[in-house]
C-alpha positions in Angstrom: 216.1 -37.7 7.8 214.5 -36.1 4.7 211.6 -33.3 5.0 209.6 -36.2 2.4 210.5 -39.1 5.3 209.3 -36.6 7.8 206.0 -35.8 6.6 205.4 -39.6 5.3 206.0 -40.5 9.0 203.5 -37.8 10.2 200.9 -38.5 8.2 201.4 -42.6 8.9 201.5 -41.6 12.7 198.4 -39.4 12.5 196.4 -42.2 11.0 197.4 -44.7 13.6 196.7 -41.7 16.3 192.8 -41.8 14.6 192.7 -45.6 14.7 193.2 -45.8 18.5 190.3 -42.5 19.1 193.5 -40.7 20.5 192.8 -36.8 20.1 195.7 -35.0 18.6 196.7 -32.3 21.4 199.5 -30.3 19.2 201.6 -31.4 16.3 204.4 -30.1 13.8 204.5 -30.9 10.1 208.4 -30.8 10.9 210.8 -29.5 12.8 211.7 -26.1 12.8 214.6 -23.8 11.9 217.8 -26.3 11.9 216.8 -28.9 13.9 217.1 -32.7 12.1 216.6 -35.9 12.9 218.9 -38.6 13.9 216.6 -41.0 14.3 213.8 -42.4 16.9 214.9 -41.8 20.7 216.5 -45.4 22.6 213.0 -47.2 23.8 214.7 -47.8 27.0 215.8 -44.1 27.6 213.8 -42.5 30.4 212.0 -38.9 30.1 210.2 -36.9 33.2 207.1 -35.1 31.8 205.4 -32.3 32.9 201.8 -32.1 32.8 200.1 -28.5 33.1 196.4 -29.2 34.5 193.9 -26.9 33.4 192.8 -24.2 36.3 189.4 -24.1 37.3 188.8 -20.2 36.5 191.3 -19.0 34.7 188.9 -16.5 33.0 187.9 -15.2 35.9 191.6 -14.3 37.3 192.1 -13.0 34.0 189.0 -10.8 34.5 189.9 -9.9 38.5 193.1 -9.0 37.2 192.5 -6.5 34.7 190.0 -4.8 37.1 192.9 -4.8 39.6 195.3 -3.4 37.0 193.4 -0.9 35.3 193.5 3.4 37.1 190.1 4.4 37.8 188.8 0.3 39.0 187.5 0.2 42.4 189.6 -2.4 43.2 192.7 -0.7 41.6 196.0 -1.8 42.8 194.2 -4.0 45.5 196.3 -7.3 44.5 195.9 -10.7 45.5 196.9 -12.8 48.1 198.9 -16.1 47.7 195.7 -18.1 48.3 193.8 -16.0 46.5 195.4 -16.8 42.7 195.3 -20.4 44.1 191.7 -20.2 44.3 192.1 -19.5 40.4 194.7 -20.8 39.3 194.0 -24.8 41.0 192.5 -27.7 39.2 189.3 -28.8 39.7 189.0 -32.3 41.6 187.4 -33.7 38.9 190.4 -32.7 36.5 193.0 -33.9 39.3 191.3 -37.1 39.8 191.3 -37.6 36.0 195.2 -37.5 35.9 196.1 -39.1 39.3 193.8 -41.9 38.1 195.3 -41.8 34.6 199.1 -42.5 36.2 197.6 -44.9 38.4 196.3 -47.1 36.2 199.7 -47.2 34.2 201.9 -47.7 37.1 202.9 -43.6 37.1 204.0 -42.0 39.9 202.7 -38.6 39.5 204.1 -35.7 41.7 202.7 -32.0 42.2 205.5 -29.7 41.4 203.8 -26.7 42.2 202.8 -24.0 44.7 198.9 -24.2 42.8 198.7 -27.7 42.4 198.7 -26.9 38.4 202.0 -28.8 37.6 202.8 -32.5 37.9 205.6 -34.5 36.6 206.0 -38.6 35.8 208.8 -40.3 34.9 208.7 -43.2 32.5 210.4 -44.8 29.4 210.4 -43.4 25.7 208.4 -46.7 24.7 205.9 -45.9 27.0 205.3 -42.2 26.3 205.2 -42.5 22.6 202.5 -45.4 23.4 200.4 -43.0 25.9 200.8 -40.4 24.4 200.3 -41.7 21.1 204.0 -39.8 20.2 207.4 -40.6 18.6 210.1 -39.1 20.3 213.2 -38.8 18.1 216.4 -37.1 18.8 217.3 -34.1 17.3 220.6 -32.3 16.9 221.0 -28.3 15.9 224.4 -26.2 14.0 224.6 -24.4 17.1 223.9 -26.7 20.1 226.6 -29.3 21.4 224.1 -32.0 22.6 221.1 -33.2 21.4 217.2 -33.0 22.5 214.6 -35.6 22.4 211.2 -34.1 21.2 208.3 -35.7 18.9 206.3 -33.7 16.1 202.7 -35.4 17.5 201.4 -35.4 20.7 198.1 -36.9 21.5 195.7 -37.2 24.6 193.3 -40.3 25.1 189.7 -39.3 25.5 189.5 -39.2 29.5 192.4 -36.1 29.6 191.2 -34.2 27.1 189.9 -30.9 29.1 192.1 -31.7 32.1 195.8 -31.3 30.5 196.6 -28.2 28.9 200.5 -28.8 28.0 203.0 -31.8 28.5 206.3 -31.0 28.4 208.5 -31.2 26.9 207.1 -32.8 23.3 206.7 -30.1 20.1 208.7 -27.6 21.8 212.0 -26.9 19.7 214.2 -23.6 21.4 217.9 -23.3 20.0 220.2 -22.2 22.6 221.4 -18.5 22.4 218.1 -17.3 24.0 219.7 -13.8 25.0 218.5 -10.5 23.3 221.4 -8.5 24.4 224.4 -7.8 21.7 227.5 -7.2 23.0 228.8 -3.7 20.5 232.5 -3.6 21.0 235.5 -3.5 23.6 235.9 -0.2 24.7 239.1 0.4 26.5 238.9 3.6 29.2 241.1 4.7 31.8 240.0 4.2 34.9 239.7 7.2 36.4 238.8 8.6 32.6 235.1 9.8 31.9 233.2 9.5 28.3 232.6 12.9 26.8 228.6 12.8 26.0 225.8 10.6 27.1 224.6 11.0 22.8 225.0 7.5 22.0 223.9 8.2 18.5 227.4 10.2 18.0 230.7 7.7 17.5 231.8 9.0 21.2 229.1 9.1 22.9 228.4 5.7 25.7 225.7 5.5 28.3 226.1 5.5 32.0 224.1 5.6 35.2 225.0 9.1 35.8 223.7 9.8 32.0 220.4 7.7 31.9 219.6 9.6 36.0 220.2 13.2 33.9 217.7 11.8 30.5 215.5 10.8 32.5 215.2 12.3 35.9 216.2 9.8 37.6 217.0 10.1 41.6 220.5 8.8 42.9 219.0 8.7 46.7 218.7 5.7 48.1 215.7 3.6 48.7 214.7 2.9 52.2 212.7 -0.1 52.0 213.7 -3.4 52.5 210.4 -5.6 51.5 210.9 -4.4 47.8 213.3 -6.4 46.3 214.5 -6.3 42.3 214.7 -10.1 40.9 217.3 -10.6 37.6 216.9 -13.6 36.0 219.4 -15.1 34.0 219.4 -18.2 31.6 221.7 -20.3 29.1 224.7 -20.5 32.1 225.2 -16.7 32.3 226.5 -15.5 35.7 227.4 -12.3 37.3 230.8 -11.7 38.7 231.0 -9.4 41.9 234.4 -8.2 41.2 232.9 -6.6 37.5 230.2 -5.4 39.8 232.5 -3.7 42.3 234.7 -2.0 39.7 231.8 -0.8 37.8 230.3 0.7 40.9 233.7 2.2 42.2 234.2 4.1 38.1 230.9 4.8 37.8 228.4 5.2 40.8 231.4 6.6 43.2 228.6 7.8 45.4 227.7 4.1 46.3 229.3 1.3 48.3 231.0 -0.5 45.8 230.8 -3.7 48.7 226.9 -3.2 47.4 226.0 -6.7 45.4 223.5 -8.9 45.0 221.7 -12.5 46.3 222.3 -15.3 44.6 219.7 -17.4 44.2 220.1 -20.6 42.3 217.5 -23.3 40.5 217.5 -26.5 38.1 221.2 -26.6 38.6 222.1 -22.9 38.0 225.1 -21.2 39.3 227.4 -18.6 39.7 230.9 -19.2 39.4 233.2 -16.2 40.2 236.2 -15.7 37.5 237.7 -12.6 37.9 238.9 -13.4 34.1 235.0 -14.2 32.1 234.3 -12.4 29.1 231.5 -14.2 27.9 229.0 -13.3 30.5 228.2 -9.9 29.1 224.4 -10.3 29.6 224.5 -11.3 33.1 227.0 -8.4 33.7 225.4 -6.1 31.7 221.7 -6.4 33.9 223.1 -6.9 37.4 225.3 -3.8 37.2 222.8 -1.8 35.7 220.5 -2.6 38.1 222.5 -2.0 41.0 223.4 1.4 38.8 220.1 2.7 39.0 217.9 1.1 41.6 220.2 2.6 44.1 219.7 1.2 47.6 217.3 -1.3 46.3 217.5 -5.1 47.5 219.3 -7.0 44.3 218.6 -10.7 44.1 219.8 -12.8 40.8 218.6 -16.0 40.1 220.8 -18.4 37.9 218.7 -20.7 35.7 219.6 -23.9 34.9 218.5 -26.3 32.3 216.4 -25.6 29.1 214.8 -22.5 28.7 211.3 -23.4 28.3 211.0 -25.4 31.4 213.7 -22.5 33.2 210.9 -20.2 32.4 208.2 -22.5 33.9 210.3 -23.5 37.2 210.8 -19.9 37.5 207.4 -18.7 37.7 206.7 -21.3 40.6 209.9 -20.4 42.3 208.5 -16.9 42.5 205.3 -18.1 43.5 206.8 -20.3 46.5 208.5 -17.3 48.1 207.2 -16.0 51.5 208.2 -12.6 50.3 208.6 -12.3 46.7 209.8 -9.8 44.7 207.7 -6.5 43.5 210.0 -6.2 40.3 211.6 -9.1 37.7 213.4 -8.2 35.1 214.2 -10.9 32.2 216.6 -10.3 28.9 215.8 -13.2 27.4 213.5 -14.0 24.5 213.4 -16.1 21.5 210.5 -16.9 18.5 206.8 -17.7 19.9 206.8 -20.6 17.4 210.2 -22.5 19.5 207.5 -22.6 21.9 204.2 -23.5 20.4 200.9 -22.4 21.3 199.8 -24.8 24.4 203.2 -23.8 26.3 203.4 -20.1 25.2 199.9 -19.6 26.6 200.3 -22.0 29.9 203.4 -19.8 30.4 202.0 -16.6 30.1 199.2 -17.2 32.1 201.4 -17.9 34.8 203.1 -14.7 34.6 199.5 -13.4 34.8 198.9 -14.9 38.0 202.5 -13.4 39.3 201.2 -10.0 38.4 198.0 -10.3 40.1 200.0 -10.5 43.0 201.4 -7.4 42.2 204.5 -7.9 40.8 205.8 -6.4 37.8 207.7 -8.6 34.8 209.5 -6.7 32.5 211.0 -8.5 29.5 212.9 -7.1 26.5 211.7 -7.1 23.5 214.4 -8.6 21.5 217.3 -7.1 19.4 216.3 -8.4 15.3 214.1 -5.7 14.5 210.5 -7.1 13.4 212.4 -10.3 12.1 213.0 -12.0 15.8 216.8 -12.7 16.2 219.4 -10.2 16.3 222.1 -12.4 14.3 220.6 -14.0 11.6 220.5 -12.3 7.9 219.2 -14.7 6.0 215.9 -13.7 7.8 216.3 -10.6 5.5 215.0 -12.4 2.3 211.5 -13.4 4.8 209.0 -10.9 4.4 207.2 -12.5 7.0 207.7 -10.5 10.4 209.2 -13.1 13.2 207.0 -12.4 16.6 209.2 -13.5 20.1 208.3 -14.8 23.2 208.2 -14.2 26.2 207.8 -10.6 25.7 204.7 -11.4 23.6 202.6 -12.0 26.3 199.9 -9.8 27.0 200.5 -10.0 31.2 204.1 -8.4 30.9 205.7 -5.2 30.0 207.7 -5.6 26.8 210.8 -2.9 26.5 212.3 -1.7 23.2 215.2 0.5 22.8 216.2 4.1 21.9 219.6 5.8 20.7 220.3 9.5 21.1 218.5 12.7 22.5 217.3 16.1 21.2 215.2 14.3 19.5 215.5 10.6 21.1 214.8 8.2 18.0 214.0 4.3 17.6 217.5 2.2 17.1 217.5 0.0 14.5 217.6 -3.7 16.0 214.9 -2.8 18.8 212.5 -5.9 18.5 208.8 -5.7 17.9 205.9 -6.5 16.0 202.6 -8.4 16.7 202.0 -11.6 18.7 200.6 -14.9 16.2 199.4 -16.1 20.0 198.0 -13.7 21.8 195.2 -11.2 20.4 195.1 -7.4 21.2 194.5 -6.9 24.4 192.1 -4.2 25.8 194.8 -1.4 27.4 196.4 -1.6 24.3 192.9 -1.7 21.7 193.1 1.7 21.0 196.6 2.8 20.5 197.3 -0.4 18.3 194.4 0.8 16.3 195.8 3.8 15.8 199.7 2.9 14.7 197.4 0.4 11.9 195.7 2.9 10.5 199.0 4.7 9.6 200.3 1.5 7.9 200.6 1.7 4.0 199.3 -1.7 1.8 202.7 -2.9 1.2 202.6 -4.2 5.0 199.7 -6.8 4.1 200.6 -10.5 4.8 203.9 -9.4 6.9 202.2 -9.8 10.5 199.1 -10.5 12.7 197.3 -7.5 12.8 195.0 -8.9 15.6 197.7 -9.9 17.6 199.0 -8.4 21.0 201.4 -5.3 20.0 205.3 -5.0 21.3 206.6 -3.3 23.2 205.1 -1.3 25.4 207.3 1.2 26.1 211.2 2.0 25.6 214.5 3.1 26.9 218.1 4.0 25.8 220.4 0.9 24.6 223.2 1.7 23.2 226.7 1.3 23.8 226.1 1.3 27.8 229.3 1.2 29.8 230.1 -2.3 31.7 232.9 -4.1 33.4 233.8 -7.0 31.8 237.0 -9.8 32.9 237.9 -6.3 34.9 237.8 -4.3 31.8 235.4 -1.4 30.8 233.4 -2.4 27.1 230.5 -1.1 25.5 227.3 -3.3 25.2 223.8 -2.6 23.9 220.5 -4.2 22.9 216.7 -4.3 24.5 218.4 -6.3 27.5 220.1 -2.8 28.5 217.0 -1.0 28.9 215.1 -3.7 30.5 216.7 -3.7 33.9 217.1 0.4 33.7 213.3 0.7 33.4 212.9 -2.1 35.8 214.9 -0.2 38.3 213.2 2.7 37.1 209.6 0.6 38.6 211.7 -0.4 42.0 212.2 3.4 42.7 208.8 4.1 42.7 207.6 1.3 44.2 210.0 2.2 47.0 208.3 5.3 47.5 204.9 4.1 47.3 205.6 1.2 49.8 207.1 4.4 52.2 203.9 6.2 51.6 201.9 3.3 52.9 200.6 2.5 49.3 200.5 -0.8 47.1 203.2 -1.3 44.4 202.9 -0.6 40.6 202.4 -4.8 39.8 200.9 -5.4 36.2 202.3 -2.2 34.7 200.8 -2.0 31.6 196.9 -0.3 31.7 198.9 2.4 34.1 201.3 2.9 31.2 198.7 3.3 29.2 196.4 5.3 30.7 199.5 7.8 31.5 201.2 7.2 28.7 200.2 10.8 27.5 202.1 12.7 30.4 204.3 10.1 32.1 206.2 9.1 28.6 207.6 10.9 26.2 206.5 10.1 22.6 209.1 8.7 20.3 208.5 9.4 16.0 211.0 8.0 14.6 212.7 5.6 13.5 212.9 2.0 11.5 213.9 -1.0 12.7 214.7 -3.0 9.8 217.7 -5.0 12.7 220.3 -6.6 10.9 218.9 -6.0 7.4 219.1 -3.3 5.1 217.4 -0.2 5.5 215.4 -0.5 2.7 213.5 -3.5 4.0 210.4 -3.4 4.9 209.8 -3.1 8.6 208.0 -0.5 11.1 208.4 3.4 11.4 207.9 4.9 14.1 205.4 8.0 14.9 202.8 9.5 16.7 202.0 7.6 19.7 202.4 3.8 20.5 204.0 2.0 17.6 205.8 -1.5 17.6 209.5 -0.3 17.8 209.5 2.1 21.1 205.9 1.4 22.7 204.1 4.4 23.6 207.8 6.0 24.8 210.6 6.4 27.3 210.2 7.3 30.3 209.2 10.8 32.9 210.3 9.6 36.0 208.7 12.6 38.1 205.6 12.3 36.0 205.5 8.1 36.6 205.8 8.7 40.3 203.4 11.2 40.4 201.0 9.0 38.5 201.8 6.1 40.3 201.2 8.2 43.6 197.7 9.3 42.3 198.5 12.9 41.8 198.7 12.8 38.0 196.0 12.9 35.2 196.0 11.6 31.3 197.0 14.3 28.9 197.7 15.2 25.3 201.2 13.4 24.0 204.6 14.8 25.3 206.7 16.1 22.0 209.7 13.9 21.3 211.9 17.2 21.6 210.5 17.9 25.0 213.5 17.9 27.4 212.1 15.3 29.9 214.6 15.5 33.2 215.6 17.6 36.0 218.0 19.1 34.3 219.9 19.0 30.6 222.1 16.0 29.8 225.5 16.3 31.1 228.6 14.3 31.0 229.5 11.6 33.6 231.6 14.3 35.3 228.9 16.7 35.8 226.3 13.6 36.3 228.2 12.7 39.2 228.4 15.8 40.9 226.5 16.5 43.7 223.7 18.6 42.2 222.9 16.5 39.1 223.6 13.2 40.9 220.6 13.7 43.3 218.5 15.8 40.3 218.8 18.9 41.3 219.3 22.1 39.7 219.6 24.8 42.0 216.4 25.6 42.5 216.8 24.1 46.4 218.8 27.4 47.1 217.1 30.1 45.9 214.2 29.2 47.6 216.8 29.1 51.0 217.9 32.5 49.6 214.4 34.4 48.9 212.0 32.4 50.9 211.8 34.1 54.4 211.8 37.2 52.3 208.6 35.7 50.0 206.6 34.2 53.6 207.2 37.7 55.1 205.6 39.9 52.8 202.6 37.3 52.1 202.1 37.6 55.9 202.5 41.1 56.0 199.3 41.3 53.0 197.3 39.4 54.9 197.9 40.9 58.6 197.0 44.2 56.7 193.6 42.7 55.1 192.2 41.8 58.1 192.4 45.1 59.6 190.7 46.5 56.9 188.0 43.8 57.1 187.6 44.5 60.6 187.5 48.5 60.0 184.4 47.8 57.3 182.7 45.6 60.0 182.6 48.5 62.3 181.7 50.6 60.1 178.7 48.3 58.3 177.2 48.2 62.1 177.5 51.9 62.9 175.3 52.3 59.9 172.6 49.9 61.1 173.8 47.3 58.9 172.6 49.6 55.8 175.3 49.5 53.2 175.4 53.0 50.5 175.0 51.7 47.4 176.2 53.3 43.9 174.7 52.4 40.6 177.8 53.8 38.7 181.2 52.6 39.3 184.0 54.7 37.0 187.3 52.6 37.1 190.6 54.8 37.2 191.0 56.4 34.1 195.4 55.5 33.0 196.9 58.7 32.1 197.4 58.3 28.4 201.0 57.8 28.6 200.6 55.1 30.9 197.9 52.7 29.1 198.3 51.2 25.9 194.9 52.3 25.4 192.1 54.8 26.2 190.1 53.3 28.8 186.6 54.9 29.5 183.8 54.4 32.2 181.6 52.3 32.1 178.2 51.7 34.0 177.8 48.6 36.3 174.0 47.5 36.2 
């Protein structure tokens, strides 16, 4: 179907949506990207919708959540209950009568399909959801997708829903497959047994292990101890993780762990994990369950396999999470595409859930895509847009968006990290002033590229290049944003693990922590471009002094974080990109392993053995000594009637020449 059909049909449909006092809920002028038409959807064919209802304070979680969130809050870290978000979070009964009554009346069965009561789904014909809804659902076919979606351009709400649905699903929602950020950067064949030369990713020979991002940094190797803090990995678009990759990966490259160590599987809307000792194609899956199991040492793994489309995979599994008896304190997701696939109603309904997730104190980390400011890491012809592509989920103001980093000494931006500025989601307040800062910096040539008032990603950044993975049972290099999401989510686990042993509450919403400490808990990245697959010369960010929208406000301290995190630490002025930030100076995987660096040590452990006793014994000695003089001048203050002599000069000891660097002469007390 023509673009000149398509809008001649929109504007026909929006004046018969005006005729019948329907009130247009969201609408496209046409589909995006690729998509076309191959006519109107069968009549006959059935869809099942979901209908978001609106919550009945939604402003005031939003409120209770950042007071929980933020360092210095009364109520800091004091996260809700189950019951508690629901209190939120459910519909009024006035908005759930509305839609019961609503399917009622048109022979709808509608079913709640969610832990809040927020969610319900109906199932009915084309014919009659284009005629309720005031729609036209066509079918719609895309280059790169095999089968074909039904969606309409138009959706509308009759007068007695309007104010009790926020989002049906799906309708104006367009997502091309290929929702991954990762980018897979080569087969690397190694020998076994063989180790890579340099962690310096930004030199041809240099690849990224455990052992090398535990030495950057400081990372600990021990294990965690507590079982109530599990690390969730999501995975979408039919990726799954094979345990035999898992196994050889631990065995070459964490020898100091049980390579029997794996993960649960979890599985939802038909996902699954099929085991082929052979796959190749799973490189993102692999990639964030070995590096996971890599880092979070000891930590309880569980990996949830997605099925279905993305949009509603998100959806289910935010109320997944919310169903669990005992969920998980960390999620880490690698999976992103533009916020306009989504469009505004289901971005924001989405978001808001992951808002309600945090309040309960878990922490969502999502990467924050692999294209630089244009969105997707593999399309050019984006190049010749000078209109900066903003992605979702990462977007969202209620999750922790990770960029990515190449090199050390200094550590710079790489070039495909994703960010930019939400067209959604305005600038919220832990971020206010360090956006403000990076805009002022920004030269007139940027006008018109990007929401300046939008939310600014990412937050913060790790290494993600070229990181070492088993793959079919062979070792290849991969990279992208969705290698340093699940580091810096395993990175969060740690600490939680300590906190939970030190009787304390997890991390949850991360980002006013990682803001307030951003100063002394991350180190400060200045530069870099990331112009992704497009020329240098394009225009796109620079990185520099504090936060700016390629590495966040920087990578990460891990001592400093858990001292933070702990309540030990205090803001500071901005750690120098050239500070060394570990417990010890980058190594090799051969020296990474050993049993020194592998646990972060570097030797101080024995000379306090060696000199210690020797240290305690003169200290004691000191002090054995001053309290015999102390008792002496007691005795001495009483014989004299409690009557102490008094001088009104004092005449310090005068330095024999040759010992002072100067003459020093006495001088009268008053």
């Amino acid at each position: 179907m023509t673009f000149r059909k398509s809008l001649a049909l929109f504007f026909s449909h929006m004046i018969a949506v005006s005729a019948r006092r329907m009130v247009v809920h969201e609408s496209l002028a046409a589909a995006p990207g690729s998509f076309v038409s191959q006519g109107p959807a069968p009549a006959t064919d059935m869809l099942t919708l979901r209908l978001a209802l609106a919550p009945n304070n939604i402003a005031g979680l939003q409120a209770k959540m950042m007071s929980i969130s933020t360092p210095g809050s009364s109520e800091h870290r004091q996260w809700l209950s189950a019951d508690e978000v629901k209190s939120f979070v459910k519909p009024s009964s006035a908005t759930t009568f509305a839609v019961m009554k609503f399917a009622s009346t048109h022979g709808l069965n509608a079913t709640v399909i969610s832990p809040h009561e927020d969610w319900v789904s109906i199932t009915l014909s084309v014919a009659q959801a284009n005629d309720l809804f005031a729609a036209q659902y066509q079918v719609y076919s895309h280059p790169s997708m095999s089968n074909t979606i039904t969606r309409t351009l138009s959706v509308s709400l009759p007068p007695e829903l309007v104010g009790h649905i926020q989002v049906i699903h799906p309708t104006t929602a367009f997502l091309k497959p290929g929702s991954r950020t990762g980018s897979t950067t080569g087969h690397v064949q190694h020998n076994k047994r063989a180790t890579p030369p340099s962690c310096d990713t930004s030199l041809a020979s240099g690849v990224m292990t455990p052992a090398c991002l535990q030495s950057i940094y400081g990372i600990p190797a021990t294990p965690a101890t507590q079982s109530n803090n599990a690390l969730l990995v999501t995975a979408y678009v039919n990726q799954s993780a094979q345990k035999a990759d898992l196994e050889q990966f631990l065995e070459l490259l964490r020898p100091d762990v049980d390579p029997s160590e794996s993960f649960t599987l979890l599985s939802l809307d038909g996902g699954n994990d099929p085991q082929n000792p052979s796959d190749t194609k799973d490189d993102e899956a692999n990639l964030d369950i070995q590096y996971t199991a890599g880092i979070a040492t000891g930590v309880p793994l569980k990996f949830l396999s997605v099925g279905g489309d993305f949009a509603t995979g998100l959806l289910d599994t935010t109320t997944f999470i919310h169903g669990l008896e005992d969920p998980p304190t960390v999620v880490s997701t690698s999976y992103s595409l533009s916020e306009e696939s989504f469009g505004f109603t289901l971005a924001s309904k989405i978001c808001d859930t992951y808002m309600s997730l945090g309040a309960r104190g878990i922490s969502l980390l999502f990467s924050s895509g692999d294209g630089g400011v244009r969105g997707g890491h593999d399309d050019i012809s984006e190049c010749k847009n000078n209109t900066f592509v903003a992605t979702f989920p990462n977007s969202c103001p209620w999750v922790t968006s990770v960029g990515a980093t190449i090199g050390f000494g200094p550590e710079t931006a790489v070039n495909f990290t994703g960010g930019g500025f939400s067209n959604y989601f305005p600038i919220p307040s832990y971020q206010s002033d360090a956006v403000a800062g990076f805009l002022e910096t920004l030269p007139t040539d940027f006008q018109g590229t990007f929401n300046s008032n939008g939310r600014g990603y990412p937050d913060v950044s790790l290494q993600g290049v070229n990181f070492q993975i088993v793959l079919g049972g062979e070792v290849t290099g991969v990279g992208g944003t969705s290698a340093s999401t699940p580091t810096f989510a395993s990175i969060i686990s740690l600490i939680n693990d300590q906190l939970i042993a030190a009787g304390k509450p997890v991390l949850g919403f991360l980002n006013p922590f990682l803001y307030y400490y951003a100063s002394t808990a991350l180190t400060d990245i200045t530069a870099g471009h990331n112009s992704g697959v497009c020329p240098v010369s394009t225009v796109a960010f620079n990185a520099g002094v504090g936060w700016d929208p390629l590495t966040g406000s920087g990578t990460p301290i891990f001592d400093q974080l858990l001292a933070a995190a702990m309540g030990v630490a205090a803001p500071g002025s901005y750690n120098d990109t050239n500070t060394v930030h570990t417990s010890g100076a980058v190594v090799d995987t051969v020296s990474a392993l050993s049993d020194d660096s592998a646990t972060g040590t570097d030797g101080s452990d024995g000379s306090v053995r060696k000199y210690g006793p020797i240290i305690i014994g003169l200290l004691s000695g000191n002090l054995v000594l001053l309290l015999i003089l102390v008792i002496l001048g007691v005795g001495q203050y009483i014989r004299r009637g409690g009557t102490a002599r008094q001088s009104s000069k004092y005449a310090p000891v005068k330095l024999r020449e040759e010992d002072s660097m100067s003459k020093m002469a006495p001088y009268d007390v008053e």
